[in-house]
C-alpha positions as CSV (number, residue, x, y, z in Angstrom):
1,X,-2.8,142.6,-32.8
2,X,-5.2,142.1,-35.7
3,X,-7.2,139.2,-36.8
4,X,-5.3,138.7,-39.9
5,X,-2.4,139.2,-37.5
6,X,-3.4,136.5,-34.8
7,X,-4.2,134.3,-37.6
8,X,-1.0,134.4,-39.6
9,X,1.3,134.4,-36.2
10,X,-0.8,131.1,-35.3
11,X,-0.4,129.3,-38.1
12,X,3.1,129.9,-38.6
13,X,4.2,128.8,-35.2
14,X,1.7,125.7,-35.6
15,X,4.2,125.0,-38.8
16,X,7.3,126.1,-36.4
17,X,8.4,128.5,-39.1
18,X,9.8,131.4,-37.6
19,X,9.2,135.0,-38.5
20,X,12.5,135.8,-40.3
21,X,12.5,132.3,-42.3
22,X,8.8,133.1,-43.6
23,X,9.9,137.2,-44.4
24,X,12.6,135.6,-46.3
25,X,10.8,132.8,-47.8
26,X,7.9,135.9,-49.2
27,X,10.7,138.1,-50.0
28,X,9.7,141.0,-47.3
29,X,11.0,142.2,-44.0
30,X,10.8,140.7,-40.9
31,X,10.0,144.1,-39.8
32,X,6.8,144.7,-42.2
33,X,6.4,140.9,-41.1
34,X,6.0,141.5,-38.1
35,X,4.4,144.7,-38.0
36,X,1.6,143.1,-40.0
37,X,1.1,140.5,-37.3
38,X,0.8,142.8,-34.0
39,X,-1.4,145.4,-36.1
40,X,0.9,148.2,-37.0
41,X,0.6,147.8,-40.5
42,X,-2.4,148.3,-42.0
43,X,-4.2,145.6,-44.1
44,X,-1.9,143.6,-46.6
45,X,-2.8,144.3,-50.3
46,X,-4.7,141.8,-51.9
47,X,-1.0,140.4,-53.9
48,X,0.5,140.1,-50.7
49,X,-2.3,138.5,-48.7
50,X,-2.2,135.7,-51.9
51,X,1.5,135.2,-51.4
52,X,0.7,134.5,-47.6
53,X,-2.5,132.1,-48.6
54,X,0.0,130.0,-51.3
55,X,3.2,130.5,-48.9
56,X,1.1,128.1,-46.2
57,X,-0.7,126.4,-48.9
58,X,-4.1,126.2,-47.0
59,X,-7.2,124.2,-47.9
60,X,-9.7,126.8,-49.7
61,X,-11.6,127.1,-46.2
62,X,-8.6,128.2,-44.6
63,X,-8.0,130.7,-47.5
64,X,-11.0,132.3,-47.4
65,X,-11.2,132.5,-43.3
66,X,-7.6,134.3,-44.1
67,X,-9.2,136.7,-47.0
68,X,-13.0,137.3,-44.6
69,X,-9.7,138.0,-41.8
70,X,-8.4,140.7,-43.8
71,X,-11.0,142.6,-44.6
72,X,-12.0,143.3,-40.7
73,X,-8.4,143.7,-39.9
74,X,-7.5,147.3,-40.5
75,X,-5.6,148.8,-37.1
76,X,-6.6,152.5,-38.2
77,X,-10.0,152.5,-39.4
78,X,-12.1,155.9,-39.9
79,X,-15.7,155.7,-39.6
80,X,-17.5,158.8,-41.2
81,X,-20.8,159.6,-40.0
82,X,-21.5,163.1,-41.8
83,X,-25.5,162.4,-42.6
84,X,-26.0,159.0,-40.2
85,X,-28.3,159.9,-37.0
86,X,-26.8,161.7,-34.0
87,X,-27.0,158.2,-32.5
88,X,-24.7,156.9,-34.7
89,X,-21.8,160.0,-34.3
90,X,-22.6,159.3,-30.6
91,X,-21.6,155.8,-30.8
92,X,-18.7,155.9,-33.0
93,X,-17.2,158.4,-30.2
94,X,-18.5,156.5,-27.5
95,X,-16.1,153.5,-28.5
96,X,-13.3,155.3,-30.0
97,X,-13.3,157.0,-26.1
98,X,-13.5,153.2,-24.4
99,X,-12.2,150.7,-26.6
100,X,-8.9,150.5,-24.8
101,X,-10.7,150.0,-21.1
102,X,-13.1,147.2,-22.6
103,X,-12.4,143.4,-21.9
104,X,-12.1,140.9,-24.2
105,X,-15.4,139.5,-23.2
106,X,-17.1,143.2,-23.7
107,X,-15.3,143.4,-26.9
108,X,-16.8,139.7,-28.1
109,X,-20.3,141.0,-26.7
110,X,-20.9,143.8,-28.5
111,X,-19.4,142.3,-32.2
112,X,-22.1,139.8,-31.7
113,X,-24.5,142.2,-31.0
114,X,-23.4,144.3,-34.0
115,X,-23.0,141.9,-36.2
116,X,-26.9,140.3,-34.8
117,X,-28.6,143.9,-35.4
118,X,-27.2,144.2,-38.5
119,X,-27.8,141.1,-39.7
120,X,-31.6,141.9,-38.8
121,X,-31.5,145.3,-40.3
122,X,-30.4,144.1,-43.7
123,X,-32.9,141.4,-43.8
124,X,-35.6,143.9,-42.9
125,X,-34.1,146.1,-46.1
126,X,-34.4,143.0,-48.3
């Protein structure tokens, strides 16, 4: 499952809409429905993901949190590395070879830690 995914899933069972009323309701399958929510779709176009944001009429908060969502919630992503350092071919391989062994708690470790470093390495750029 993706973030977007989670997300969408969560707030449509908080609404108790189910799957097949809300793929009829946005004119779509509830297969490509629910594909999109367990992650085996790829991201939603940027028309569909504003269907979604008016279909459950969110605050603007909750619109953007769905939009930020999106765009880290690709199931098939391809990172290219050609002219990065070894390191970073290294460490691309290194997770695509473990990801599927890792906790959740791993997992939530090393986005923070990504997401920290590169934080500190943009600044530094600045």
């Amino acid at each position: 499952m993706t973030p977007l995914g989670a997300k969408i899933r969560k707030i449509r069972k908080d609404r108790d809409i189910s799957l097949k009323q809300m793929a009829a309701d946005l004119n779509v399958s509830s297969a490509y429905l629910s594909a999109l929510e367990h992650g085996h779709r790829g991201t939603p176009t940027w028309f569909m993901l504003q269907r979604i944001i008016s279909y459950f009429n969110v605050i603007w908060d909750e619109a953007e949190e769905l939009q930020r969502l999106a765009e880290i919630s690709d199931p098939k992503i391809t990172i290219d590395t050609a002219g990065m350092s070894p390191k970073a071919t290294e460490l691309t391989n290194r997770l695509s070879q473990n990801i599927d062994s890792l906790e959740d708690d791993d997992l939530q470790f090393l986005v923070q830690e990504i997401e920290q470093r590169g934080a500190r390495a943009r600044a530094k750029k600045a």
